[in-house]
C-alpha positions as CSV (number, residue, x, y, z in Angstrom):
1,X,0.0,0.0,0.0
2,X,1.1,3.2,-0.9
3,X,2.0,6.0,1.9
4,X,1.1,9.7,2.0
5,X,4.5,10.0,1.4
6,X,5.2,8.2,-1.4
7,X,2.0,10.0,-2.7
8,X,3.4,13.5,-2.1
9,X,6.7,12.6,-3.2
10,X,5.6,11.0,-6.9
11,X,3.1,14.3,-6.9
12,X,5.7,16.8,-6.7
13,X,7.7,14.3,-9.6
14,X,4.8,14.9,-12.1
15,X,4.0,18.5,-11.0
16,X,7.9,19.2,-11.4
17,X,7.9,18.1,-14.8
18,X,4.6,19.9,-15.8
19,X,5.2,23.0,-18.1
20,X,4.9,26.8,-16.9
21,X,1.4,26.6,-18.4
22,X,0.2,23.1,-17.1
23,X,0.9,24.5,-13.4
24,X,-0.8,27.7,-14.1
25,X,-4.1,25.7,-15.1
26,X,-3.8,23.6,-11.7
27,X,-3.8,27.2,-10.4
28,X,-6.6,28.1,-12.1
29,X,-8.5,25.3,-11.4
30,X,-7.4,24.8,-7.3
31,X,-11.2,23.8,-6.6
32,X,-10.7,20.6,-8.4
33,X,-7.6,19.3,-7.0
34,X,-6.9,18.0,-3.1
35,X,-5.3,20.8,-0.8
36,X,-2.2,18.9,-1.1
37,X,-1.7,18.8,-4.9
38,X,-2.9,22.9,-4.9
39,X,-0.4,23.5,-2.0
40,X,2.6,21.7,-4.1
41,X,1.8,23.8,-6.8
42,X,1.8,27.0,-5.4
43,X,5.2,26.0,-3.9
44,X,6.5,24.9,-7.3
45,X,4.6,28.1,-8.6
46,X,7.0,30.6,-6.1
47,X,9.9,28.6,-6.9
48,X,9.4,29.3,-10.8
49,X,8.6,32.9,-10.4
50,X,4.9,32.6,-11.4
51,X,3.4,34.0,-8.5
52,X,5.4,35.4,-5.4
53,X,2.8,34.2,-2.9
54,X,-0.3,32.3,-2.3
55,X,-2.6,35.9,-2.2
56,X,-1.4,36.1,-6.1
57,X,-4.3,33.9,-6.4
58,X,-6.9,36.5,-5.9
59,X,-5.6,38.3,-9.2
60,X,-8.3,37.3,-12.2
61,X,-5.6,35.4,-14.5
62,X,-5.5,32.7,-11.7
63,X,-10.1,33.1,-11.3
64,X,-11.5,29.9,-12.8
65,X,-13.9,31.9,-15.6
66,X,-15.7,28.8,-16.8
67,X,-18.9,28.4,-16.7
68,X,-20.4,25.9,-13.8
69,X,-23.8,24.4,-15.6
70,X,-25.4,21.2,-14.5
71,X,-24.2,18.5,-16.6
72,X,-25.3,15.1,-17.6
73,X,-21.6,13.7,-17.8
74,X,-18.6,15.9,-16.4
75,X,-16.1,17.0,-18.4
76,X,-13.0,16.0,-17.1
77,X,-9.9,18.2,-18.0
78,X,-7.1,16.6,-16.4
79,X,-5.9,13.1,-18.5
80,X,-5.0,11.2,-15.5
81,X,-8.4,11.7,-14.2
82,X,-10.0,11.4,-17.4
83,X,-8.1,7.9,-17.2
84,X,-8.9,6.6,-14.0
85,X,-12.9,7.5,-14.5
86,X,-12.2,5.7,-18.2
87,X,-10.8,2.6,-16.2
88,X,-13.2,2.6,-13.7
89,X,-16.6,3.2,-15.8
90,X,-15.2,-0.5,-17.9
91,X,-14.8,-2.3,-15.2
92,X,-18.0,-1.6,-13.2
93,X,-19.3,-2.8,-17.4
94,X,-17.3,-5.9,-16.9
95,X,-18.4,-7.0,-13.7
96,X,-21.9,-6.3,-15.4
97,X,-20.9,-8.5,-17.8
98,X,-20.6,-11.5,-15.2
99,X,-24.4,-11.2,-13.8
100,X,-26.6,-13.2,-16.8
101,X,-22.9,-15.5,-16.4
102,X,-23.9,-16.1,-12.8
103,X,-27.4,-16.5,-13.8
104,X,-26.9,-18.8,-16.6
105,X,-25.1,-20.9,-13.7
106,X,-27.7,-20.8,-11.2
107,X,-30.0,-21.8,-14.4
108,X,-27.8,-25.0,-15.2
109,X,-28.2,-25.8,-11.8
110,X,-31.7,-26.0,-11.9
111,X,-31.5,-28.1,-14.9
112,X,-33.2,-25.2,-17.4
113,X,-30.7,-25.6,-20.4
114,X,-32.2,-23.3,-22.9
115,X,-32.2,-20.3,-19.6
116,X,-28.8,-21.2,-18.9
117,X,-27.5,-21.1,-23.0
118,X,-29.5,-17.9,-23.3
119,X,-28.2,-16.1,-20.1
120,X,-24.3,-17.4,-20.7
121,X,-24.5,-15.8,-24.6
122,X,-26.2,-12.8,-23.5
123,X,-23.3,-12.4,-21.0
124,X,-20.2,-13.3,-23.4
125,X,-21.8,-11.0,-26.2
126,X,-21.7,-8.6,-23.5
127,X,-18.4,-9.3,-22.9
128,X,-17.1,-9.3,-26.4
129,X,-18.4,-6.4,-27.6
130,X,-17.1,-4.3,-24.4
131,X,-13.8,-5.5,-25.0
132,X,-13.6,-4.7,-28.7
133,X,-14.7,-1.0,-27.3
134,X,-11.8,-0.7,-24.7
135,X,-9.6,-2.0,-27.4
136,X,-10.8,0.2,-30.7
137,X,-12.2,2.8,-28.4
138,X,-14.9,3.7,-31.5
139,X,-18.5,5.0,-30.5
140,X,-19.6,2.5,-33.1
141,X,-19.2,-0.2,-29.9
142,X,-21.6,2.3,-28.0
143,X,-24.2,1.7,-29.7
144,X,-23.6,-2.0,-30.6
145,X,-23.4,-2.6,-26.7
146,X,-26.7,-0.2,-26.2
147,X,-28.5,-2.2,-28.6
148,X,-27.6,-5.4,-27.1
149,X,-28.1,-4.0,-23.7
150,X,-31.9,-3.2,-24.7
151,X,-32.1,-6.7,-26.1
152,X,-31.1,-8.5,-23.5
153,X,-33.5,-6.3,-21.5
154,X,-36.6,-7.0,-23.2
155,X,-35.7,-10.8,-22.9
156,X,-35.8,-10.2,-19.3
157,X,-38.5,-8.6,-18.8
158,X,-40.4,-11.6,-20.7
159,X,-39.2,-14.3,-18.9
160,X,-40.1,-12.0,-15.7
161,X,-43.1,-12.1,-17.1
162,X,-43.8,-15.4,-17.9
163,X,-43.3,-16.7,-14.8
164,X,-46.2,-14.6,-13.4
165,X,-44.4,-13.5,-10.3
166,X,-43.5,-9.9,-10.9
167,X,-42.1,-8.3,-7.9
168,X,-41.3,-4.4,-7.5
169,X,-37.9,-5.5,-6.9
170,X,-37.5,-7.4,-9.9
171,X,-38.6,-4.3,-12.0
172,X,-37.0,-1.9,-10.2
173,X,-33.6,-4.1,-9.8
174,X,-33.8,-4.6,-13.8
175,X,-34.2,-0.8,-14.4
176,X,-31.5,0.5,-12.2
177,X,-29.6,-1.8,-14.2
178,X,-30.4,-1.1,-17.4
179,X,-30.2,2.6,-16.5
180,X,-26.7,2.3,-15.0
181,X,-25.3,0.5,-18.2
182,X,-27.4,3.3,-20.3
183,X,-25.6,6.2,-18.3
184,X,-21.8,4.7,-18.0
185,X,-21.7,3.4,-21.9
186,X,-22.5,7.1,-23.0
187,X,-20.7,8.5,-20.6
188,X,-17.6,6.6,-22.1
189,X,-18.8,7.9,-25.3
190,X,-18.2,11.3,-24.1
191,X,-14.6,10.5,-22.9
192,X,-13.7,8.5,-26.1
193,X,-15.5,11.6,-28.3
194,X,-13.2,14.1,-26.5
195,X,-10.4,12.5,-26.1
C-alpha cells in the first residue's frame, strides 16, 4: 500500500515536470484538485517565479472563468483523471458483464438448459463487444453494446413475465440496471468523443 508519502513525493515528480502553463491551469482550477496537490503547486509556482505568494491567487488570470452548468456527464480536463474514471466506468461494465454468467449458472443448476445457454450468450456478447470498445475505443461499440443492452432487456422482462411472479424489486432491480449501463456506456462515449 502506498504511503502519504510516497503519494506526495511522486506528486511533486509529475507537477515538477509539468510545463509553466500546465501548473498555471492547476492554479486556475485549485477547486478541483486535493489541498495537497494545490499547496505543491503553489510552492513549485514561487519557486518558478509565477506567483510570489499564495494571495497572487486573488488576481483574475488565476479566477476559474468557466462556466459551472449542471451536466449530464462531467467533463473531465485533467488526462490522468479522465483515465482513471475511463478505467473505472469499464470495469463496473465488466463486472456487469458477469451477472446473466452467474445467472446462466444458477440456471444449469436448476436443470433449465435453454435459460442457462440464453443467459451465458447474453453475458459473453456482453463481454465481447465491451472489450472490442476498450480495445478500438470507436463509438460505433456504444451503440452495438446499447443495442444489445436493450435486447437482453426486453428478454428479461419476458421471462419476468412469464413466470407470473413480478415483484417491484425485480422491476426496479432490472431498471436501475439497465439505467446504469445506459448512463456509464454514454458517458464513455463522451470521454472516447473528447479525447
Amino acid at each position: 500500500m502506498e504511503t502519504q508519502e510516497t503519494k506526495e513525493t511522486r506528486l511533486e515528480t509529475i507537477y515538477r515536470n509539468y510545463t509553466d502553463e500546465q501548473l498555471r491551469e492547476v492554479l486556475i482550477k485549485r477547486k478541483n484538485y486535493r489541498p495537497e496537490a494545490v499547496e505543491l503547486a503553489v510552492k513549485l509556482a514561487i519557486e518558478r517565479g509565477l506567483i510570489h505568494s499564495e494571495q497572487d491567487l486573488i488576481a483574475p488570470e488565476f479566477q476559474d472563468h468557466s462556466k459551472r452548468t449542471f451536466t449530464l456527464f462531467p467533463d473531465i480536463q485533467n488526462e490522468q483523471s479522465r483515465k482513471r474514471t475511463h478505467d473505472s466506468a469499464f470495469r463496473v461494465l465488466f463486472i456487469a458483464g458477469v451477472v446473466p454468467l452467474a445467472f446462466g449458472a444458477i440456471r444449469f443448476a436448476e436443470g433449465n438448459l435453454p435459460l442457462t445457454i440464453l443467459s451465458v450468450v447474453a453475458g459473453l456478447v456482453w463481454e465481447g463487444l465491451l472489450f472490442a470498445l476498450l480495445k478500438m475505443k470507436k463509438t460505433f461499440w456504444v451503440f452495438l453494446l446499447q443495442l444489445w443492452l436493450t435486447i437482453v432487456l426486453i428478454g428479461a422482462v419476458a421471462q419476468i413475465g412469464q413466470t407470473n411472479q413480478i415483484t417491484f424489486t425485480d422491476a426496479f432491480i432490472t431498471g436501475v440496471f439497465y439505467l446504469m449501463a445506459t448512463y456509464l456506456l454514454f458517458f464513455i462515449r463522451k470521454l472516447i468523443k473528447n479525447k
